[in-house]
C-alpha positions in Angstrom: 9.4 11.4 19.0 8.4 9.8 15.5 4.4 8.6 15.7 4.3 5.4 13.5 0.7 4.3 12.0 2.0 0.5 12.8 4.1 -1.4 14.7 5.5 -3.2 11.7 6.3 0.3 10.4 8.4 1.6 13.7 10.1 -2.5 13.4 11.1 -1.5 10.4 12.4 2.4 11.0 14.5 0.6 13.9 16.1 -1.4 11.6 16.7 1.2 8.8 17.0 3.9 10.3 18.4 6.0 7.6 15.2 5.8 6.0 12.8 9.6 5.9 9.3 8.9 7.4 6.8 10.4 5.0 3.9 12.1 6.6 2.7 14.1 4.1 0.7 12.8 0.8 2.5 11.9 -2.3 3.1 14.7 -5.1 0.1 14.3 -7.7 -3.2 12.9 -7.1 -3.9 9.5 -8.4 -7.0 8.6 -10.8 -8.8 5.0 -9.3 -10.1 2.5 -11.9 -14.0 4.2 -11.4 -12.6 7.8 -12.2 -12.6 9.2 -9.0 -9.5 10.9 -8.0 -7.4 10.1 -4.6 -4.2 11.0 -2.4 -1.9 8.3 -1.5 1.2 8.6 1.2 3.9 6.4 1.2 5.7 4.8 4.6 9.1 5.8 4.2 11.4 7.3 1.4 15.2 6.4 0.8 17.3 9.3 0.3 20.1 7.6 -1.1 18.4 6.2 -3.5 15.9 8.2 -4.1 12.8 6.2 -4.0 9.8 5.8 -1.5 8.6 2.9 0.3 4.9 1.4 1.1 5.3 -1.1 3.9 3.0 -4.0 3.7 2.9 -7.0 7.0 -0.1 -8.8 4.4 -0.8 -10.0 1.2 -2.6 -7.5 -1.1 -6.5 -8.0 -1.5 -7.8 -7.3 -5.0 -10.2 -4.6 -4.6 -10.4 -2.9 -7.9 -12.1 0.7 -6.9 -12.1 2.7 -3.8 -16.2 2.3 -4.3 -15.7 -1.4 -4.5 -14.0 -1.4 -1.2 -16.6 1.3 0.9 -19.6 -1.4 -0.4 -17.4 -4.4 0.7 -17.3 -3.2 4.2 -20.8 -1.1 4.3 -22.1 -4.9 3.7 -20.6 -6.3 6.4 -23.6 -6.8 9.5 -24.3 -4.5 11.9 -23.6 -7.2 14.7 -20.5 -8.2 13.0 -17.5 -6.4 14.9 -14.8 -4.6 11.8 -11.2 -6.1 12.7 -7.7 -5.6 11.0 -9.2 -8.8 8.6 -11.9 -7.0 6.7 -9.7 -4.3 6.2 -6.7 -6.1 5.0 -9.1 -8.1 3.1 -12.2 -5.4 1.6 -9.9 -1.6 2.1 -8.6 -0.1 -0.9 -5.9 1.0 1.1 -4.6 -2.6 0.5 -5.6 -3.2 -2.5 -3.1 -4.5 -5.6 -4.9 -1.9 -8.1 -4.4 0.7 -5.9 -0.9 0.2 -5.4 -0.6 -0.7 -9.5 -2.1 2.6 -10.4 0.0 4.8 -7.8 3.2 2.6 -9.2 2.4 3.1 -12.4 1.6 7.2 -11.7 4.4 7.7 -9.6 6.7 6.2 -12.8 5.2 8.0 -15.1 6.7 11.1 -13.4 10.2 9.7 -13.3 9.1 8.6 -9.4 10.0 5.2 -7.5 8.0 4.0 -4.7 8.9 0.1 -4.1 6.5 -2.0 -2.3 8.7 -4.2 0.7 6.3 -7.1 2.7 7.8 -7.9 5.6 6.8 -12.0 5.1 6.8 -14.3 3.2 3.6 -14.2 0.2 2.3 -17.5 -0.7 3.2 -18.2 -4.4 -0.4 -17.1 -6.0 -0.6 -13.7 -4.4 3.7 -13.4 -5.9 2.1 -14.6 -9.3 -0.7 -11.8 -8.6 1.8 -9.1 -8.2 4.2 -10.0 -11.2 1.5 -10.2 -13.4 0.5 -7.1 -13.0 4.0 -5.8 -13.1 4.2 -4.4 -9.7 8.0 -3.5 -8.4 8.2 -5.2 -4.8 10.2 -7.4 -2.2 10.1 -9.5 0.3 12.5 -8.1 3.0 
């Protein structure tokens, strides 16, 4: 039995289920905007057409460093309980420079990964991602 890390990401397998879950980290590492090196994985690749896919339910926050992010949430009070929100909103994990720079990476090495949001974006956070030339749709 496949182990999804979301709901929205076992939705989606249901739907496509030609689609490869990826479990294991992309191919390179990937070099943040403070210097400091990460691992990303992807959600699913397409073997047809030979690209991978990130699977996003939200709107990306835009959290420019890894650093940026950790502070972000280490400032949040003690008493305050950490939900889904300030991780959608503070995590790099969702962060539009971390998905430009393991975009950008991945292309640089002759690799696709497409970003798909399952909903509808409002039209500032659509002009946030064409503007900095991210590949993306709206399934």
């Amino acid at each position: 039995m496949t182990t999804y890390d979301s709901n929205i990401e076992e939705n989606y397998h249901a739907k496509h289920p030609y689609l490869i879950r990826c479990t294991d980290y992309l191919p390179m590492p990937f070099k943040g905007n403070d210097g400091m090196l990460f691992f990303a994985k992807a959600d699913f690749y397409h073997p047809t057409e030979d690209y991978y896919i990130e699977l996003k339910d939200h709107p990306l926050n835009v959290v420019k460093t890894k650093s940026d992010s950790d502070r972000r949430l280490a400032s949040i009070p003690k008493h305050v309980k950490i939900t889904n929100y300030h991780y959608l909103a503070h995590g790099f994990n969702h962060s539009l420079y971390k998905q430009k720079i393991v975009q950008s990476t991945l292309a640089d090495n002759g690799i696709k990964l497409l970003l798909v949001f399952t909903k509808p974006l409002p039209t500032r956070k659509i002009n946030e991602l064409n503007k900095h030339g991210l590949e993306y749709v709206i399934a």
